[in-house]
Residue frames as qw, qx, qy, qz and C-alpha x, y, z in Angstrom:
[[0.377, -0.847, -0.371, -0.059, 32.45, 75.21, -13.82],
 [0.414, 0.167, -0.104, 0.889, 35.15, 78.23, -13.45],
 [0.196, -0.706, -0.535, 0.420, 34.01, 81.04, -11.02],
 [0.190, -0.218, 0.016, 0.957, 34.65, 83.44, -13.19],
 [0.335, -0.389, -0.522, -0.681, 31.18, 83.93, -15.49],
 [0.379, -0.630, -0.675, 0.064, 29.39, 83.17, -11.92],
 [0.392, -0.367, -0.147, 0.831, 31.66, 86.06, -10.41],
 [0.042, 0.086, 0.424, 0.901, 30.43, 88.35, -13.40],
 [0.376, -0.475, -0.677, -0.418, 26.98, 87.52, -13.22],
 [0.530, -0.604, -0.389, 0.451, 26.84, 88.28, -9.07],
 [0.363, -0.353, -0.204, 0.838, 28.36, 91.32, -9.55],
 [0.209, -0.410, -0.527, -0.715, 25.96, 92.49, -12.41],
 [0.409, -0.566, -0.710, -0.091, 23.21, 91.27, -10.23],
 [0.517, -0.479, -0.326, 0.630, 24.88, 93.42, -7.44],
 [0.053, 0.279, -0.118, -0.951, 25.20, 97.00, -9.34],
 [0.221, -0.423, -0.521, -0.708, 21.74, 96.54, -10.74],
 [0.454, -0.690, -0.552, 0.112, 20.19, 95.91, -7.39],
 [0.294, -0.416, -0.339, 0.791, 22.51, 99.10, -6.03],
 [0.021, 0.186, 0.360, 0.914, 20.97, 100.96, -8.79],
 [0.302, -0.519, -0.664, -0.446, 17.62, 100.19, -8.14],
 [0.507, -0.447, -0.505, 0.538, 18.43, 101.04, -4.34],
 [0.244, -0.033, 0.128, 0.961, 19.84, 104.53, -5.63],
 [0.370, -0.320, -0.280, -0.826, 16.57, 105.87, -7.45],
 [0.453, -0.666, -0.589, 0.057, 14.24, 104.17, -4.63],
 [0.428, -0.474, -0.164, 0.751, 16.34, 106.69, -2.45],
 [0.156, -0.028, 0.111, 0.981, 16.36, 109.39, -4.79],
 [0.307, -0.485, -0.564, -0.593, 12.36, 109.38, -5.08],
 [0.521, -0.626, -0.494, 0.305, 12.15, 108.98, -1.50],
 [0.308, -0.429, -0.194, 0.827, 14.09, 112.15, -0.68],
 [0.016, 0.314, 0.520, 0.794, 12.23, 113.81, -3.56],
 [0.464, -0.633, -0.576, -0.229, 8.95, 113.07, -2.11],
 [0.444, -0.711, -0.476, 0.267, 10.06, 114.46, 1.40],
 [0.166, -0.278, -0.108, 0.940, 11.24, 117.73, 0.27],
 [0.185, -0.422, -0.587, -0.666, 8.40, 117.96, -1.82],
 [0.466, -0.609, -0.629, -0.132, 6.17, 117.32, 1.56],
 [0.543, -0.257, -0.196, 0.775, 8.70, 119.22, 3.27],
 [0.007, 0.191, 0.263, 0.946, 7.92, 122.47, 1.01],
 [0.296, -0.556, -0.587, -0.509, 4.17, 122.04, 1.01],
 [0.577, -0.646, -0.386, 0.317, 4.38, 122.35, 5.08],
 [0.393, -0.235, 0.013, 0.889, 7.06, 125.01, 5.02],
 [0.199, -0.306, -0.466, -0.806, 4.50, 127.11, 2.41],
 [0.448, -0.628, -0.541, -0.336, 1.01, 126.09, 4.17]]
């Protein structure tokens, strides 16, 4: 039991989860300039 393969595996776990953070965010700000525009137009 050597901390290094757990250490690997945590930090995977860690830069997929910031990824998934990343595009939530980037749809989110998508969506409010999108909703932004439509108001800024109407």
């Amino acid at each position: 039991m050597s901390g290094e393969p757990t250490n690997s595996v945590t930090e995977n776990r860690e830069q997929a989860v910031e990824g998934e953070r990343g595009a939530l965010l980037t749809v989110l700000v998508m969506v409010l300039l999108g909703l932004a525009g439509i108001f800024a137009v109407s």
